[in-house]
PDB file as gemmi writes it, atoms N, CA and C in Angstrom:
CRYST1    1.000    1.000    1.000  90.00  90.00  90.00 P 1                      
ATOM      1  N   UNK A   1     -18.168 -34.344 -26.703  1.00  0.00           N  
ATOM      2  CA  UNK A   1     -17.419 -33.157 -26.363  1.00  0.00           C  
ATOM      3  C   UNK A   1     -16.853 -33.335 -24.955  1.00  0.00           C  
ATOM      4  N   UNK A   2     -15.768 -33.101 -24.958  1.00  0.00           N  
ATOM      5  CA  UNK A   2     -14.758 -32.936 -23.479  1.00  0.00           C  
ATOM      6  C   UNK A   2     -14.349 -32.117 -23.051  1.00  0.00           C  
ATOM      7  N   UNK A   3     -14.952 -31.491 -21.938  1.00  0.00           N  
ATOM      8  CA  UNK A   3     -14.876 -30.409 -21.240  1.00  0.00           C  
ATOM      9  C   UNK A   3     -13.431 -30.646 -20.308  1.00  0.00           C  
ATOM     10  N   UNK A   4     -12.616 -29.408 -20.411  1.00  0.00           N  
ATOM     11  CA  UNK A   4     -11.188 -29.765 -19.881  1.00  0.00           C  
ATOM     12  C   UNK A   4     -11.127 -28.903 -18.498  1.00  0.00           C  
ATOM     13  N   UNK A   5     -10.304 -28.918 -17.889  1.00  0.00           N  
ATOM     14  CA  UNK A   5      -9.791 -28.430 -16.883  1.00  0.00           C  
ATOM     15  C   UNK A   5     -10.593 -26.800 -16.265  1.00  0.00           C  
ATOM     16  N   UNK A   6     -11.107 -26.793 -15.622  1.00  0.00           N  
ATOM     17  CA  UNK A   6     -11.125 -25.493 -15.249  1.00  0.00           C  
ATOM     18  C   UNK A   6      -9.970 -24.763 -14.959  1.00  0.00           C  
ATOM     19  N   UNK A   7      -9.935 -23.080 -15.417  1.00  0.00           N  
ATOM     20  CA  UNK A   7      -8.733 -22.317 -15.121  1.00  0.00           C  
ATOM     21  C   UNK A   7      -8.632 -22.061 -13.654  1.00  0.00           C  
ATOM     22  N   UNK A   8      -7.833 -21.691 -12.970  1.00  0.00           N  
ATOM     23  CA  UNK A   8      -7.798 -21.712 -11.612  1.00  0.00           C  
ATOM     24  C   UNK A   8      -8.539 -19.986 -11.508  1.00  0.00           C  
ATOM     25  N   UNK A   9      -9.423 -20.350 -10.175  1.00  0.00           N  
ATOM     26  CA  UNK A   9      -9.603 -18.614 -10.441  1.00  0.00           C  
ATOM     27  C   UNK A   9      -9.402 -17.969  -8.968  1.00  0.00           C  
ATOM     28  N   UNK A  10      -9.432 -16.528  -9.252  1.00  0.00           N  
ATOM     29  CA  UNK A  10      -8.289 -15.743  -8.151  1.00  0.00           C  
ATOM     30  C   UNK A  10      -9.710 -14.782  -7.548  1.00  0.00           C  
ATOM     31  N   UNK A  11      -9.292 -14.537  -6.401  1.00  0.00           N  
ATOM     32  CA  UNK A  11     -10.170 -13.564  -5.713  1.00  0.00           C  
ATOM     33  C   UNK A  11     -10.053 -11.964  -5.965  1.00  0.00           C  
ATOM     34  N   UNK A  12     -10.619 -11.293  -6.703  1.00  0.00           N  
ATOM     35  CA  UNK A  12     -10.843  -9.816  -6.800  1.00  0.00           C  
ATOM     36  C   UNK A  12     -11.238  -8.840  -5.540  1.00  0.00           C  
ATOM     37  N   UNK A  13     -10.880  -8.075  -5.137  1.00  0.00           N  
ATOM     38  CA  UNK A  13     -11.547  -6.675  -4.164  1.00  0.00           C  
ATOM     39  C   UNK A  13     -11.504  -5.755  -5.318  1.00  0.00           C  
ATOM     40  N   UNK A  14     -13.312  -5.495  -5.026  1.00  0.00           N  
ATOM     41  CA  UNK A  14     -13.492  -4.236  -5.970  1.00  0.00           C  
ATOM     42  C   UNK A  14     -13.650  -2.892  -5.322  1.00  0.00           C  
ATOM     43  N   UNK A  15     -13.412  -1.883  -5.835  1.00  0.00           N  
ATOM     44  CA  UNK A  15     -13.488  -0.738  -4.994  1.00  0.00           C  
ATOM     45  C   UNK A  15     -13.860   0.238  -5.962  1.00  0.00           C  
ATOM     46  N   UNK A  16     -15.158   1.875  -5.467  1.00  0.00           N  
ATOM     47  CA  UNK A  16     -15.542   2.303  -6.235  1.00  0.00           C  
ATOM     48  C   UNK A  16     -15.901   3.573  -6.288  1.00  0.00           C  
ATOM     49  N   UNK A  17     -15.469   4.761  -7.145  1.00  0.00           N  
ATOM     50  CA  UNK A  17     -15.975   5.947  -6.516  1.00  0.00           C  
ATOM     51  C   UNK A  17     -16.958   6.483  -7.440  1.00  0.00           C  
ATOM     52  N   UNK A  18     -18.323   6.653  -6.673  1.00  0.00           N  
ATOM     53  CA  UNK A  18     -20.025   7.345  -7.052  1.00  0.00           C  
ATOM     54  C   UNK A  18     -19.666   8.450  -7.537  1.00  0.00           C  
ATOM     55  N   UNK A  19     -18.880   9.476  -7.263  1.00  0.00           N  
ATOM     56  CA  UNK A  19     -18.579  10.859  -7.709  1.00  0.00           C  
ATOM     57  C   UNK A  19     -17.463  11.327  -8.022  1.00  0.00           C  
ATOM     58  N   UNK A  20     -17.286  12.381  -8.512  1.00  0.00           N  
ATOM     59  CA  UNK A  20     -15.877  12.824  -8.537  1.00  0.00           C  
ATOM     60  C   UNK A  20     -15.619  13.616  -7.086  1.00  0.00           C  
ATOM     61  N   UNK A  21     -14.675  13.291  -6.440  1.00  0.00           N  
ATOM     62  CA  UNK A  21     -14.212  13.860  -5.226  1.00  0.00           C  
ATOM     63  C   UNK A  21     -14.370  13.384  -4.215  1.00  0.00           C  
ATOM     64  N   UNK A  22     -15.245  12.124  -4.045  1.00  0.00           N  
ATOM     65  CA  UNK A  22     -15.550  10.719  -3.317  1.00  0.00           C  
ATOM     66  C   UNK A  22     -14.354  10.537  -2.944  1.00  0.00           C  
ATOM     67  N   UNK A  23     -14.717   9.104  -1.625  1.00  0.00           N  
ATOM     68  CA  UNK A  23     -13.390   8.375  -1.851  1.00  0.00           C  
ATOM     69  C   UNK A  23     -13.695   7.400  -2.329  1.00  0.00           C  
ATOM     70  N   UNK A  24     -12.517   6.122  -2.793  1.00  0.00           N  
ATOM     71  CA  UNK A  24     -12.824   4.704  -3.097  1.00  0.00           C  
ATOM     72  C   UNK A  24     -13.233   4.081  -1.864  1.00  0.00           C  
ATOM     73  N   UNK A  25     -14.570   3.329  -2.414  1.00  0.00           N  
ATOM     74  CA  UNK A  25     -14.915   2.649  -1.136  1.00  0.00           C  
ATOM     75  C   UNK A  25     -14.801   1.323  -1.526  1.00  0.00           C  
ATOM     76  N   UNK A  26     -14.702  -0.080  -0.586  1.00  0.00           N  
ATOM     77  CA  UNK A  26     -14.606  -1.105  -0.644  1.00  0.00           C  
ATOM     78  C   UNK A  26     -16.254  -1.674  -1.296  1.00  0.00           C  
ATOM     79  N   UNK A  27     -16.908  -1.963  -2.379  1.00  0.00           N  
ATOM     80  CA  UNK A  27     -18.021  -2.491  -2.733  1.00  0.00           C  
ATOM     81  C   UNK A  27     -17.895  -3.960  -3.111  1.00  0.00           C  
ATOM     82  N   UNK A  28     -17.056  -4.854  -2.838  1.00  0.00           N  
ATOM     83  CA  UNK A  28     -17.304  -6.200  -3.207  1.00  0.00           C  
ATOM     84  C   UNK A  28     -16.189  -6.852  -3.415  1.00  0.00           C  
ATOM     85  N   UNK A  29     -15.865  -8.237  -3.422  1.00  0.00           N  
ATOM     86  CA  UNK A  29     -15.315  -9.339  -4.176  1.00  0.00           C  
ATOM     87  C   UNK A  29     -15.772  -9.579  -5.664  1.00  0.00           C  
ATOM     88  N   UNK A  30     -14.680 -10.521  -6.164  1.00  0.00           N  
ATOM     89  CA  UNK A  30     -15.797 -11.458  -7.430  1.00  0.00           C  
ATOM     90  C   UNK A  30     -14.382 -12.510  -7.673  1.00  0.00           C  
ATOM     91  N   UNK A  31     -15.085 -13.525  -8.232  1.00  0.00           N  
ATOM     92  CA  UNK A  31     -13.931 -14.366  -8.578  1.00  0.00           C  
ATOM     93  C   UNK A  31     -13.652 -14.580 -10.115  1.00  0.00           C  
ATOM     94  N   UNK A  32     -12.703 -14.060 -10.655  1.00  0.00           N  
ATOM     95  CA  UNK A  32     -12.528 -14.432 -12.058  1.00  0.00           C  
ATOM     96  C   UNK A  32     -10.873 -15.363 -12.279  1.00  0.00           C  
ATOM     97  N   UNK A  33     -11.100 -15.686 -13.969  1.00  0.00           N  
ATOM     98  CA  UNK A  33      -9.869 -16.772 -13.924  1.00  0.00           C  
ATOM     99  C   UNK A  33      -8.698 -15.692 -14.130  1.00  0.00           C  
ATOM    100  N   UNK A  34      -8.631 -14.233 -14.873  1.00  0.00           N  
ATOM    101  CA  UNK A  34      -7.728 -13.816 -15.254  1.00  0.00           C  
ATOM    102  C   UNK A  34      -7.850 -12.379 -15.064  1.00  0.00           C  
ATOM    103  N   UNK A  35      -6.852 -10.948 -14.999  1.00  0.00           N  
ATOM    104  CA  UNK A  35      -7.264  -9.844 -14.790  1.00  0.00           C  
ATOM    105  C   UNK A  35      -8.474  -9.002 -15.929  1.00  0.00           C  
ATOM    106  N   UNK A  36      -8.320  -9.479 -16.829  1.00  0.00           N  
ATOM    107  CA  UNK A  36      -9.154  -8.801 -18.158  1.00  0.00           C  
ATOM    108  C   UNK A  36     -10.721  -9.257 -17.525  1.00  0.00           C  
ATOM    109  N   UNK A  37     -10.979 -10.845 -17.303  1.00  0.00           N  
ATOM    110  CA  UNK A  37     -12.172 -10.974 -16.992  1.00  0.00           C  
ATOM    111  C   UNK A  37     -12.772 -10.290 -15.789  1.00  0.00           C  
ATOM    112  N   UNK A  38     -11.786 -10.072 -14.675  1.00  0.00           N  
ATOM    113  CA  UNK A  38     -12.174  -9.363 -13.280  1.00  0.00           C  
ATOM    114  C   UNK A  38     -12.595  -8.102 -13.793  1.00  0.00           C  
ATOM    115  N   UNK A  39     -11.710  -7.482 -14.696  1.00  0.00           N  
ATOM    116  CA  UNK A  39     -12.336  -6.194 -15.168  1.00  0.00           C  
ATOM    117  C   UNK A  39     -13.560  -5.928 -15.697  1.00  0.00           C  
ATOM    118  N   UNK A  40     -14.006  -6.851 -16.185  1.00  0.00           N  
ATOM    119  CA  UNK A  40     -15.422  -6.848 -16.922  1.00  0.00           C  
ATOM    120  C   UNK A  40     -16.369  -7.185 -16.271  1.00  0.00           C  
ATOM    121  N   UNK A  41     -15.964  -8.475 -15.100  1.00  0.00           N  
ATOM    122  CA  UNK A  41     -17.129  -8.812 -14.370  1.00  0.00           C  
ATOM    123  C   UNK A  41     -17.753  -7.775 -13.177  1.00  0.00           C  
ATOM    124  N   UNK A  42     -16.282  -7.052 -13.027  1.00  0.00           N  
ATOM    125  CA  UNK A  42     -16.570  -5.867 -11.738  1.00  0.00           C  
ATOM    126  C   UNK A  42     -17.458  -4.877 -13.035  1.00  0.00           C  
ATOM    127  N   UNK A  43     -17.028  -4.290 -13.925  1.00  0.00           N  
ATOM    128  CA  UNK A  43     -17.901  -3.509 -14.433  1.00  0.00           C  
ATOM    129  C   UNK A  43     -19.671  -4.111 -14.323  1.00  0.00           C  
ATOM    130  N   UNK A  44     -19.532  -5.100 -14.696  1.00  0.00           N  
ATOM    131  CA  UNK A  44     -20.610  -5.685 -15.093  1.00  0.00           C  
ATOM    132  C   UNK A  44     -21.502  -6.016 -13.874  1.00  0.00           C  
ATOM    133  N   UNK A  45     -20.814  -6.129 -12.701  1.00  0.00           N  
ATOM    134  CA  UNK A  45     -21.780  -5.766 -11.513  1.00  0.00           C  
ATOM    135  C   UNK A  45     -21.797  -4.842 -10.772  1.00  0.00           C  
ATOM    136  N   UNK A  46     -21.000  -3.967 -10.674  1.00  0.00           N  
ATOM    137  CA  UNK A  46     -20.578  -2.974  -9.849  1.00  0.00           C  
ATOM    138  C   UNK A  46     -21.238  -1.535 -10.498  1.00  0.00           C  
ATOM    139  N   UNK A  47     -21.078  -1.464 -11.524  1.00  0.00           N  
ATOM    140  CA  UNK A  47     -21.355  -0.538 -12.209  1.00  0.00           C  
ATOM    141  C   UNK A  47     -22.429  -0.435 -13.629  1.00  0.00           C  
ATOM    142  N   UNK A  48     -23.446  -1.481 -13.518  1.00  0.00           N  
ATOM    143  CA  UNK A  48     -24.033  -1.784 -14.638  1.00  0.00           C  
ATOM    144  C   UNK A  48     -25.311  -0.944 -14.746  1.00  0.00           C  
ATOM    145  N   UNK A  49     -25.482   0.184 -13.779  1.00  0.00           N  
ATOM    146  CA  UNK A  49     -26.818   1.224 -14.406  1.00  0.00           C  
ATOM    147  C   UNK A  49     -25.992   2.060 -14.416  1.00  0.00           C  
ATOM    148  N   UNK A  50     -24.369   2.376 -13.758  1.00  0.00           N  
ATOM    149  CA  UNK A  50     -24.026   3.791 -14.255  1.00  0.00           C  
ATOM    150  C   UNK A  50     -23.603   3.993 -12.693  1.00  0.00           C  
ATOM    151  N   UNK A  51     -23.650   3.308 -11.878  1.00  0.00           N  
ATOM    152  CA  UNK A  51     -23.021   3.855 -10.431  1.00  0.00           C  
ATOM    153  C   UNK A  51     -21.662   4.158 -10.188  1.00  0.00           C  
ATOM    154  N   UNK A  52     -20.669   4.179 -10.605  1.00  0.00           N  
ATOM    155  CA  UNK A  52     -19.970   4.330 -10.699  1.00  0.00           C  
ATOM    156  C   UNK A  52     -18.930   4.984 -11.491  1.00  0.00           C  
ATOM    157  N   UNK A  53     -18.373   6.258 -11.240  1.00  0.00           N  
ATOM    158  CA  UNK A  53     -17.264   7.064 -12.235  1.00  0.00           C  
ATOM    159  C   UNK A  53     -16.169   6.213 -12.360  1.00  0.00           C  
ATOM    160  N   UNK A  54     -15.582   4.996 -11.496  1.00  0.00           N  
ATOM    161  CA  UNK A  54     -14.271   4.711 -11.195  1.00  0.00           C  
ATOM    162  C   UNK A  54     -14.209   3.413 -10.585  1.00  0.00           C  
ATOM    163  N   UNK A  55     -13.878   2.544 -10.850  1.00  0.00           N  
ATOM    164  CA  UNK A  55     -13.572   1.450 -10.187  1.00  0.00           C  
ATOM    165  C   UNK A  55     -11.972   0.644 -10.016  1.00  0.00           C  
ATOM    166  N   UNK A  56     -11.778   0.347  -8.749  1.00  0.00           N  
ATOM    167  CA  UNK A  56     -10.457  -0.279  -8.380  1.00  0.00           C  
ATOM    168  C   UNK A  56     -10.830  -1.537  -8.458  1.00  0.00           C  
ATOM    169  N   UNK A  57      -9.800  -2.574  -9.207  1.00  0.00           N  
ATOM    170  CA  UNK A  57      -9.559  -3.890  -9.314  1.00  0.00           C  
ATOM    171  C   UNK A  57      -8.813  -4.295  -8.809  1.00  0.00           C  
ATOM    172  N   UNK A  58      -8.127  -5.159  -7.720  1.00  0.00           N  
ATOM    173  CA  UNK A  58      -7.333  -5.417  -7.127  1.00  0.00           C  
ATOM    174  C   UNK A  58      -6.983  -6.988  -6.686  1.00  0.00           C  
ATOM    175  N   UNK A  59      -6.123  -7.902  -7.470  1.00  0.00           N  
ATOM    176  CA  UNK A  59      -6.134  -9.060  -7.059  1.00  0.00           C  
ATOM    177  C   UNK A  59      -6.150  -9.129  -5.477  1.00  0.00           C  
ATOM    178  N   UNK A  60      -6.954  -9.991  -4.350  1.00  0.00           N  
ATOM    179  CA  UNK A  60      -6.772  -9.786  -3.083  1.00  0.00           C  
ATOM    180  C   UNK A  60      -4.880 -10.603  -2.986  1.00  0.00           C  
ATOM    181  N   UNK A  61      -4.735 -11.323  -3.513  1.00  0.00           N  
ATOM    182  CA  UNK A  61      -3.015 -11.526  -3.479  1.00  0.00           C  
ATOM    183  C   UNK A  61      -1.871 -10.322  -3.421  1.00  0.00           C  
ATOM    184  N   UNK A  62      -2.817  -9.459  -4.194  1.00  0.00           N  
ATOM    185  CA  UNK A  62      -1.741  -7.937  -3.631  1.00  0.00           C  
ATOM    186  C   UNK A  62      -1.973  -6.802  -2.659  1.00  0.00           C  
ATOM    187  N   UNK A  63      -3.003  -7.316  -2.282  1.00  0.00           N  
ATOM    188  CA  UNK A  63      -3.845  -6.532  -0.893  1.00  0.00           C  
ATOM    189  C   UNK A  63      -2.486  -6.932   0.163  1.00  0.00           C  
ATOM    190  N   UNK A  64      -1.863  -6.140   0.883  1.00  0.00           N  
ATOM    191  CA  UNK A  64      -0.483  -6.526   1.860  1.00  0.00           C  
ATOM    192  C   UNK A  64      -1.528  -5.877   3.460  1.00  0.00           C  
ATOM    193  N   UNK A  65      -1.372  -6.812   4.628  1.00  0.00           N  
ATOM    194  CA  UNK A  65      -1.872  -6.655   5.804  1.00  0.00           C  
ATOM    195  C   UNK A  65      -0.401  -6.250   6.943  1.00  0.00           C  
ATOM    196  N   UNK A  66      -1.371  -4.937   7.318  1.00  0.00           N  
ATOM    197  CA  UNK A  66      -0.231  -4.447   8.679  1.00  0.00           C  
ATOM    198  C   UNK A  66      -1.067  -4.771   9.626  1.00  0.00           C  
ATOM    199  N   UNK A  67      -0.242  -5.788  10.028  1.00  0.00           N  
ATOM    200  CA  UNK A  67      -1.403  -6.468  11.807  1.00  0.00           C  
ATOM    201  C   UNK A  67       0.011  -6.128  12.938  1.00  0.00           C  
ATOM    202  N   UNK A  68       1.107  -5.968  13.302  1.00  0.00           N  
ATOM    203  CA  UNK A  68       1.904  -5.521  13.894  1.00  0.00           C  
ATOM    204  C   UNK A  68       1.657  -3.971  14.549  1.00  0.00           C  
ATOM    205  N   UNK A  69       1.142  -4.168  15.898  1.00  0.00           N  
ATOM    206  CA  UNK A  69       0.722  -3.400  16.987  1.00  0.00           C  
ATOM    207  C   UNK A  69       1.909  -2.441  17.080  1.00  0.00           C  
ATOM    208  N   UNK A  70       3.305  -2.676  16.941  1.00  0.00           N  
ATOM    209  CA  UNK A  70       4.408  -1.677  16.928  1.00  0.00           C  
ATOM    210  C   UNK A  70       4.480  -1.110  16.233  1.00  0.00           C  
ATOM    211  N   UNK A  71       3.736  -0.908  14.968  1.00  0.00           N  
ATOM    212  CA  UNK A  71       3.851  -0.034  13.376  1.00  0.00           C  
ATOM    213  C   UNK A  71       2.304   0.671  13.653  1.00  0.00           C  
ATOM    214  N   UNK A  72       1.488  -0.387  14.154  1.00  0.00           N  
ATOM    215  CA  UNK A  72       0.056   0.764  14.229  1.00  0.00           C  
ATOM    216  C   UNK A  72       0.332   1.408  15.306  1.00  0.00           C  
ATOM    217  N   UNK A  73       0.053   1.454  16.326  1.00  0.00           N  
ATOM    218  CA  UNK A  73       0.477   2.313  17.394  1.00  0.00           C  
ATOM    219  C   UNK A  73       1.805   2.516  17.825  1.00  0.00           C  
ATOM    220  N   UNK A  74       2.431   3.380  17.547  1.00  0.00           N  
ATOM    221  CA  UNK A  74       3.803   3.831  17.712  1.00  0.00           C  
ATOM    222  C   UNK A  74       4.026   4.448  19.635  1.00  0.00           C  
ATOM    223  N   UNK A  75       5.008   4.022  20.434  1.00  0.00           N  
ATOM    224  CA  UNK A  75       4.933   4.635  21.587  1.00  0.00           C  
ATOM    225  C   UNK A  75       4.376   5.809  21.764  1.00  0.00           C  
ATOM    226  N   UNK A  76       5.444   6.742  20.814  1.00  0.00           N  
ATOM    227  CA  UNK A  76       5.513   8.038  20.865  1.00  0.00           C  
ATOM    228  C   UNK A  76       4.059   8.766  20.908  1.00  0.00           C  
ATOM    229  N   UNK A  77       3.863  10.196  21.307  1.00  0.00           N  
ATOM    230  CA  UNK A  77       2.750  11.100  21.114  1.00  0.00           C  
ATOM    231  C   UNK A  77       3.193  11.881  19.591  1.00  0.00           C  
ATOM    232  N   UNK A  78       2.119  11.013  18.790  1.00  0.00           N  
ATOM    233  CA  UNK A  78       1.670  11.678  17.847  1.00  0.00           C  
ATOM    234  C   UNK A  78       0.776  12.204  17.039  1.00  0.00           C  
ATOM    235  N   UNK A  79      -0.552  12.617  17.940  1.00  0.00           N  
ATOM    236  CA  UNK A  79      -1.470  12.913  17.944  1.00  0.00           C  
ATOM    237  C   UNK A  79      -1.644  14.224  16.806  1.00  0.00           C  
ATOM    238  N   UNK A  80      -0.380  15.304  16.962  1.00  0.00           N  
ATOM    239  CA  UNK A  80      -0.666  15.759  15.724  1.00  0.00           C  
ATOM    240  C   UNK A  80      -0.421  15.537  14.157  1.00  0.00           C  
ATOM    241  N   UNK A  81       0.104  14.449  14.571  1.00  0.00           N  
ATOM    242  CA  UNK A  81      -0.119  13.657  12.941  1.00  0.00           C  
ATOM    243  C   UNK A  81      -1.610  12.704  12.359  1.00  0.00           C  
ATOM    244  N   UNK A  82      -2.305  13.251  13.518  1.00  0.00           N  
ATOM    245  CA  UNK A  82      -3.542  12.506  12.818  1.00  0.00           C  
ATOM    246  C   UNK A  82      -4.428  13.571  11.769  1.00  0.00           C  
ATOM    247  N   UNK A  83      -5.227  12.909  10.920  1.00  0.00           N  
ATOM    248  CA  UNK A  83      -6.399  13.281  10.087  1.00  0.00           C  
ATOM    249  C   UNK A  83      -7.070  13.988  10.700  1.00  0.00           C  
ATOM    250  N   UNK A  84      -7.234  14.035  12.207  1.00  0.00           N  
ATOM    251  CA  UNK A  84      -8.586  15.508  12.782  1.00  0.00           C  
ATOM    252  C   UNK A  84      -7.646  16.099  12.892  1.00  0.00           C  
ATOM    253  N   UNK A  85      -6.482  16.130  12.936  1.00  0.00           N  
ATOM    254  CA  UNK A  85      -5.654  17.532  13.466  1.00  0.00           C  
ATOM    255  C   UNK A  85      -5.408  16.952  15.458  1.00  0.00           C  
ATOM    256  N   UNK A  86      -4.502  18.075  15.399  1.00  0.00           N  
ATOM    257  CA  UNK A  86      -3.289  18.594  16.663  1.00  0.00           C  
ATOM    258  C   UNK A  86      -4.976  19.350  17.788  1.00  0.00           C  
ATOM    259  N   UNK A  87      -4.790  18.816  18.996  1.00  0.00           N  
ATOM    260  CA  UNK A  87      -6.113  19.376  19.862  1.00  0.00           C  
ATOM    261  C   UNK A  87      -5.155  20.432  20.913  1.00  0.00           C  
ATOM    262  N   UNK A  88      -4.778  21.772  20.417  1.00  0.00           N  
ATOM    263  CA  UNK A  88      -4.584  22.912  20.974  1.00  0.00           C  
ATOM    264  C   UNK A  88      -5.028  23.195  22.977  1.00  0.00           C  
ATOM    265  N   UNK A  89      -6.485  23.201  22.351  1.00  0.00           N  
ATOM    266  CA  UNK A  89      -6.803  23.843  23.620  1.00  0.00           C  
ATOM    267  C   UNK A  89      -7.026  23.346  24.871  1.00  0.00           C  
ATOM    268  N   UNK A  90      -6.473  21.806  25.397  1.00  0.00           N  
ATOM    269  CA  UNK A  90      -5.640  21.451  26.613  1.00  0.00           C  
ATOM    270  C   UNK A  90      -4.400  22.435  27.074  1.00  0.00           C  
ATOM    271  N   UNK A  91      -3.846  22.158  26.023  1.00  0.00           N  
ATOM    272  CA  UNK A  91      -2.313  22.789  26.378  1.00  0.00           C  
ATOM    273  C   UNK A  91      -2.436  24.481  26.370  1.00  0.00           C  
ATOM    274  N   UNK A  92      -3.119  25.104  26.047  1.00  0.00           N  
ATOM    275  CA  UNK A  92      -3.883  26.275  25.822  1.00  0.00           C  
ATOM    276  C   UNK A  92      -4.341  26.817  27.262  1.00  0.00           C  
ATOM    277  N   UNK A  93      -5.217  25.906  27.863  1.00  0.00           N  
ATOM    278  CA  UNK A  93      -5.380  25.880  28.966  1.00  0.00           C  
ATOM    279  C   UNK A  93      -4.604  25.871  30.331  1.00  0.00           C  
ATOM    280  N   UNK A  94      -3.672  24.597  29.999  1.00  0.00           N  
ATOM    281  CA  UNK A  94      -2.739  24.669  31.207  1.00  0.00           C  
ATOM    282  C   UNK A  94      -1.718  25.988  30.984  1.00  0.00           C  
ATOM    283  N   UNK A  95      -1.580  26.253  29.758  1.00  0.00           N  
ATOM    284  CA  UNK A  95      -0.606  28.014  29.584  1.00  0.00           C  
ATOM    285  C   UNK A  95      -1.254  28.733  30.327  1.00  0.00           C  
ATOM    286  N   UNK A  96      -2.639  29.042  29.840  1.00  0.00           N  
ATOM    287  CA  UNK A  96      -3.397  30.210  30.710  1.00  0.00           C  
ATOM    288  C   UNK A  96      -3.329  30.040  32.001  1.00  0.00           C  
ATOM    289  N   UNK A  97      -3.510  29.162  32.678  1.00  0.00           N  
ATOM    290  CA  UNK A  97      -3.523  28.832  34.024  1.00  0.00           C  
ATOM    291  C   UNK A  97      -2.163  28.742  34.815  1.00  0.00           C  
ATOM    292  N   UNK A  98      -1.212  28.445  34.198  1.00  0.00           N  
ATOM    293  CA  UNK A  98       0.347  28.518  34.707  1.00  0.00           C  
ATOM    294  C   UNK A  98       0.721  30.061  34.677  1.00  0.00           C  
ATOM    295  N   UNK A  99       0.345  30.925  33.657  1.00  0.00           N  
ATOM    296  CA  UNK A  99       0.413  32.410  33.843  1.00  0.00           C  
ATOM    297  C   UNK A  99      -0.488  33.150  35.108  1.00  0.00           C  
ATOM    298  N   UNK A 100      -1.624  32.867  34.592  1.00  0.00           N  
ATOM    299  CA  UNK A 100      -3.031  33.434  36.097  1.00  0.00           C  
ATOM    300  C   UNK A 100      -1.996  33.182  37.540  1.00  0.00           C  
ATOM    301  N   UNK A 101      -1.766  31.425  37.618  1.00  0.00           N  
ATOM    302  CA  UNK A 101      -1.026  31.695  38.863  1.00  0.00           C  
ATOM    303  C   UNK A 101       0.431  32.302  39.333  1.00  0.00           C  
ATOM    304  N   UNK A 102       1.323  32.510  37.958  1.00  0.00           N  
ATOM    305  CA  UNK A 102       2.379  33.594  37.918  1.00  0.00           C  
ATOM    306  C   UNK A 102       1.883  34.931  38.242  1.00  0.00           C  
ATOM    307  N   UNK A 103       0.832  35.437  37.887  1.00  0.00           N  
ATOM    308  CA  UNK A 103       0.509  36.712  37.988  1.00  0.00           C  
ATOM    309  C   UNK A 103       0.138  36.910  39.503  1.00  0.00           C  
ATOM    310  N   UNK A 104      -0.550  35.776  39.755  1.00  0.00           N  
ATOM    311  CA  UNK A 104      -1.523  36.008  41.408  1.00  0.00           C  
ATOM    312  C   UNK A 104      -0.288  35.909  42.526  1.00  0.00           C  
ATOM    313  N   UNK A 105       0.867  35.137  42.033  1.00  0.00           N  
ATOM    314  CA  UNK A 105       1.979  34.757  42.675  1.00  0.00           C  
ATOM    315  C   UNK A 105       2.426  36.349  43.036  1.00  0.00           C  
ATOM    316  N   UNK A 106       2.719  36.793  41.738  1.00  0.00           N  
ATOM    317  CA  UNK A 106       3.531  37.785  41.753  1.00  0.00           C  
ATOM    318  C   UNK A 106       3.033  39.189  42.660  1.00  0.00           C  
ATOM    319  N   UNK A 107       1.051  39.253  42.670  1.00  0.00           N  
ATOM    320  CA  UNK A 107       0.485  40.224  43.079  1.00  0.00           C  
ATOM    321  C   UNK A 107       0.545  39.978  44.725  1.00  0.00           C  
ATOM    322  N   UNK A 108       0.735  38.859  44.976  1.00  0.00           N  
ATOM    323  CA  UNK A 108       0.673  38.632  46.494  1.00  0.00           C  
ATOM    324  C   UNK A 108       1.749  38.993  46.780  1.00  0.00           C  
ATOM    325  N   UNK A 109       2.789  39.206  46.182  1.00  0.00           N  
ATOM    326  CA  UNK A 109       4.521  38.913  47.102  1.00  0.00           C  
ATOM    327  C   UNK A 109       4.521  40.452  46.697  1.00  0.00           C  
ATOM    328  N   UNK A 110       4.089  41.394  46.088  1.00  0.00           N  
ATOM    329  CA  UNK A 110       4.250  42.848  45.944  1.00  0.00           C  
ATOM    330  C   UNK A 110       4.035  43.375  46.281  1.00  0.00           C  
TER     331      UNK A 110                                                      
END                                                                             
């Protein structure tokens, strides 16, 4: 018997969500020759007592990297475009305090 060629095989990122309303989290690699087998082998380790509602398969060949410092950090202030939210009560502060001394301004010169 003659064993032929191995298939070439591709790198998987598996990703996985425990619950409904989770996020996908990154849980592993695996290497398979084709997408059908990645699918089975990620089930088959990732999820083989039941951990998992959901799993992402993802050849790492279509994983795309933003390493360009001008696209992640943008000059500009855009702090209220982040995920915690816009931080109010600096600027909150310097209002109150630019008025207090309008007012104290105004009580002295009257």
């Amino acid at each position: 018997m003659t064993v032929g060629p191995h298939p070439p095989m591709a790198i998987y990122e598996v990703f996985q969500q425990a619950r409904e309303g989770d996020p996908m989290t990154h849980v592993g690699s695996l290497n398979a020759p084709d997408d059908e087998l990645a699918l089975q082998y990620a089930r088959d380790v990732f999820s083989r007592r039941y951990e998992a509602l959901r799993l992402w398969v993802v050849p790492r060949a279509s994983v795309q990297t933003i390493d360009d410092l001008d696209l992640l950090r943008p000059p500009f202030d855009r702090s209220y475009r982040r995920p915690d939210g816009y931080n109010v009560v600096p600027k909150l502060r310097a209002i109150k305090a630019r008025v207090a001394g309008t007012q104290q301004e105004a009580e002295v010169a009257g």
